[in-house]
C-alpha positions as CSV (number, residue, x, y, z in Angstrom):
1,X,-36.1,9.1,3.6
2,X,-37.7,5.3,3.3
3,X,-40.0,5.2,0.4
4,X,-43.2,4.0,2.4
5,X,-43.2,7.0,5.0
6,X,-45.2,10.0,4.7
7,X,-43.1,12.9,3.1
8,X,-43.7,16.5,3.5
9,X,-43.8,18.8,0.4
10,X,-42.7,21.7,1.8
11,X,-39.3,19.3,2.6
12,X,-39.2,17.9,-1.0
13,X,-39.5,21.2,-2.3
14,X,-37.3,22.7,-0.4
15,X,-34.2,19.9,-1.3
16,X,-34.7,21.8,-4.9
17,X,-35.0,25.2,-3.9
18,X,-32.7,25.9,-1.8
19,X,-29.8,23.3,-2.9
20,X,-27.3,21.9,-0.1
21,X,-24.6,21.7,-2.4
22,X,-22.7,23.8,-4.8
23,X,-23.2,21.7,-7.8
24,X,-26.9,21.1,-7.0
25,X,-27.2,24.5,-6.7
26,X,-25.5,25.3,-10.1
27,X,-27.8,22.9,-11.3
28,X,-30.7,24.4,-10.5
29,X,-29.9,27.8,-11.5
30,X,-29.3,26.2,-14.8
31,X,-32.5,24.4,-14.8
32,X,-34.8,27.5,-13.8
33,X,-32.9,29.3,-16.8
34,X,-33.1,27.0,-19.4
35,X,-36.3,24.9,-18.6
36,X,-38.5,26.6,-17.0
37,X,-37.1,30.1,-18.9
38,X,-36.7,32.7,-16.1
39,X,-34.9,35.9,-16.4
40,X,-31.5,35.3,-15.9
41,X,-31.7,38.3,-13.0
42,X,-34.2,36.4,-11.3
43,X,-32.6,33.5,-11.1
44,X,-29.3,34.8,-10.2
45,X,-31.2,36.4,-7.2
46,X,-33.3,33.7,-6.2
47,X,-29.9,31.3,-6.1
48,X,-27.3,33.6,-4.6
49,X,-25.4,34.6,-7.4
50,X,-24.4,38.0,-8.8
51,X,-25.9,38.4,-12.2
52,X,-22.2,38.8,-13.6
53,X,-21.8,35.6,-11.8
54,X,-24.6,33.7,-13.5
55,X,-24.1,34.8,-16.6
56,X,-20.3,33.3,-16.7
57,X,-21.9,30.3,-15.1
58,X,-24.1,29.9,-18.4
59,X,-21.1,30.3,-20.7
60,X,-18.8,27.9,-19.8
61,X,-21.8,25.6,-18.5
62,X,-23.0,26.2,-22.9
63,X,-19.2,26.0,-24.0
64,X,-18.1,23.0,-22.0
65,X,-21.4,20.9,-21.1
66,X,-20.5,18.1,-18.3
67,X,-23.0,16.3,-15.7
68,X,-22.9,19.1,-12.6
69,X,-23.8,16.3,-10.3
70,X,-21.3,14.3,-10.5
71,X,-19.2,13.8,-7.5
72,X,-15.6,14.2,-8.1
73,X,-13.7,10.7,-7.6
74,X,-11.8,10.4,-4.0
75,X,-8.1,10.6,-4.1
76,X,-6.3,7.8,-2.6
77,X,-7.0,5.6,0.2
78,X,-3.3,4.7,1.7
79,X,-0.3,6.4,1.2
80,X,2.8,3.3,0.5
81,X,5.5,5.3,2.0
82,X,3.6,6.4,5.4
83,X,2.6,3.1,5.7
84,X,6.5,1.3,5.0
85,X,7.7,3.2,7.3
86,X,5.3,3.8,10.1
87,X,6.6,0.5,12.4
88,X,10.2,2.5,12.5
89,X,9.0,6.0,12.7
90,X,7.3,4.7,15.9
91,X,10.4,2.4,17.1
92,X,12.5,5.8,16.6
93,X,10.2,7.8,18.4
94,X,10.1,5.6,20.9
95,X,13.8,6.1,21.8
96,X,13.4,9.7,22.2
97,X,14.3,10.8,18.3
98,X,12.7,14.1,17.1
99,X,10.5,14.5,13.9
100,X,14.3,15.7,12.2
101,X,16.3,12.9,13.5
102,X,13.6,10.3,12.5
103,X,13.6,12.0,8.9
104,X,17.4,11.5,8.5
105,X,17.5,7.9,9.8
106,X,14.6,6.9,7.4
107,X,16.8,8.4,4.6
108,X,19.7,6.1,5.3
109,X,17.4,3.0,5.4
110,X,16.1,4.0,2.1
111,X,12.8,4.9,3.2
112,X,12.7,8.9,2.7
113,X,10.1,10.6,4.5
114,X,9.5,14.3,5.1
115,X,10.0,15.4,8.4
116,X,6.3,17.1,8.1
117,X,5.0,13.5,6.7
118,X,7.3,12.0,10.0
119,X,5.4,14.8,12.1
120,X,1.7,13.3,10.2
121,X,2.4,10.0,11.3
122,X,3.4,10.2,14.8
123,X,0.1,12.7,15.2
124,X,-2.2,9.9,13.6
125,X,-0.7,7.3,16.4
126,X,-1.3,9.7,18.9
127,X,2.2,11.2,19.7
128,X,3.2,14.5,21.4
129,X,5.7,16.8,20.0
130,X,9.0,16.3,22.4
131,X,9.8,18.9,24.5
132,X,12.7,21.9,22.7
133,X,16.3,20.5,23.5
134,X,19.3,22.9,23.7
135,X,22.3,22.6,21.4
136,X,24.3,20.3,24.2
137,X,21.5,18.1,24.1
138,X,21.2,17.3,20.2
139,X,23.2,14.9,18.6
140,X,26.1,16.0,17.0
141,X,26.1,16.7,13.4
142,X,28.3,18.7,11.2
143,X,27.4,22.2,12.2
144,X,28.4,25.8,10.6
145,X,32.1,26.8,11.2
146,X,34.1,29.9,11.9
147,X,36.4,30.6,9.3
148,X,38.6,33.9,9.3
149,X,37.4,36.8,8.0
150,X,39.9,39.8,7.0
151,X,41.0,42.0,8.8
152,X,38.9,45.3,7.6
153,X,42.3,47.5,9.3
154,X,44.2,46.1,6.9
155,X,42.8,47.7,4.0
156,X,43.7,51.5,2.8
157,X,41.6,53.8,1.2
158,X,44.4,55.9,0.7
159,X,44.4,56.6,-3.2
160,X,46.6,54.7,-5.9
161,X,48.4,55.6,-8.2
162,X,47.7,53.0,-11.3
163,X,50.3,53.2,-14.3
164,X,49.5,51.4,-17.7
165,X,51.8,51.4,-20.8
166,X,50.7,54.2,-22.2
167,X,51.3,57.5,-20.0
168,X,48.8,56.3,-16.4
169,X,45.3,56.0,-18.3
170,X,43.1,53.6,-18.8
171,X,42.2,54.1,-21.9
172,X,38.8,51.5,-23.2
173,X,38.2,52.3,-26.8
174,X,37.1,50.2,-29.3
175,X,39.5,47.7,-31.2
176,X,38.0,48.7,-34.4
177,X,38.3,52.6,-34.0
178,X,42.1,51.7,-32.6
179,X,43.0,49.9,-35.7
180,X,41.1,51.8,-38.4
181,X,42.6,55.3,-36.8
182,X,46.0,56.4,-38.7
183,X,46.9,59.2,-35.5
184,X,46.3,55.7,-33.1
185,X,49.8,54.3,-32.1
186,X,48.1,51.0,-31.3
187,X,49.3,49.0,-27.8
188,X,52.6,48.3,-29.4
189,X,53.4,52.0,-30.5
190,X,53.2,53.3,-27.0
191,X,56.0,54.6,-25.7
192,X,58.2,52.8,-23.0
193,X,58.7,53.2,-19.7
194,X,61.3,55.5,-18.2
């Protein structure tokens, strides 16, 4: 608004009363609270927030104090690699290469790009997603191969008969209750095959 035209109160007061912005609107609540001393259950009401709500909004607003109105800095402008590679992302695409084959030749040219950053880029210059190929149609890559499995028949689950040194058990017991027991032959005292 220019500062020689006419203003309308009701429109100044209602930039302060009812805020725009979530920070403006903490703001407020704050102000109303600690200026002008309010209940704190009026004020949560009269700015949209849950008393529970408010009242953890005047904690940390007390226990960290920072400027509420301050706009948060913008992130940044350009992004180097997009921009390196966006005259051969559009060459590429030109020749009929999809987002994934685009992605791997950038990689050998020492420019790697995402296939969803490839997929940003050709949407920002206005490029439609090609159309799905089949398998014959895509260049050939190394692809998964068949290797034999075994053959499940040749197994048995016929049971074994498993014979150790000492009589067809198996036999786990501790080394230190084997060497410390006099009635233990020990894995040498065992007796020998027949």
């Amino acid at each position: 608004m220019p500062l020689g035209a006419p203003k309308s109160l009701s429109t100044c007061r209602r930039f302060f009363l009812q805020p725009a912005s979530p920070k403006q609107r903490q703001y407020e609540a704050l102000r109303a609270y600690y200026v002008d001393e309010r209940p704190g259950t009026e004020v949560a009401r009269a700015f949209g927030y849950s008393p529970g709500a408010f009242h953890v909004l005047c904690i940390t607003s007390g226990a960290r104090p920072r400027p509420l109105l301050r706009r948060p800095r913008p992130g940044p402008r350009t992004q180097p690699k997009k921009s390196a590679a966006r005259e051969s992302i559009i060459a590429l695409r030109k020749r009929n290469y999809s987002i994934y084959e685009i992605s791997a030749a950038l990689k050998e040219r020492q420019l790697p790009l995402s296939p969803t950053a490839v997929r940003e880029v050709l949407k920002a210059e206005g490029f439609a997603a090609l159309p799905r190929r089949l398998d014959e149609d895509r260049p050939t890559r190394p692809q998964p191969t068949v290797e034999p499995v075994a053959d499940a028949r040749a197994f048995s689950l016929a049971p074994r008969r498993f014979q150790t040194r000492c009589g067809g058990l198996f036999l786990f017991v501790r080394s230190s209750f084997a060497s410390t027991s006099p009635s233990w032959p020990g894995p040498r005292g065992c007796p020998a095959r027949r």
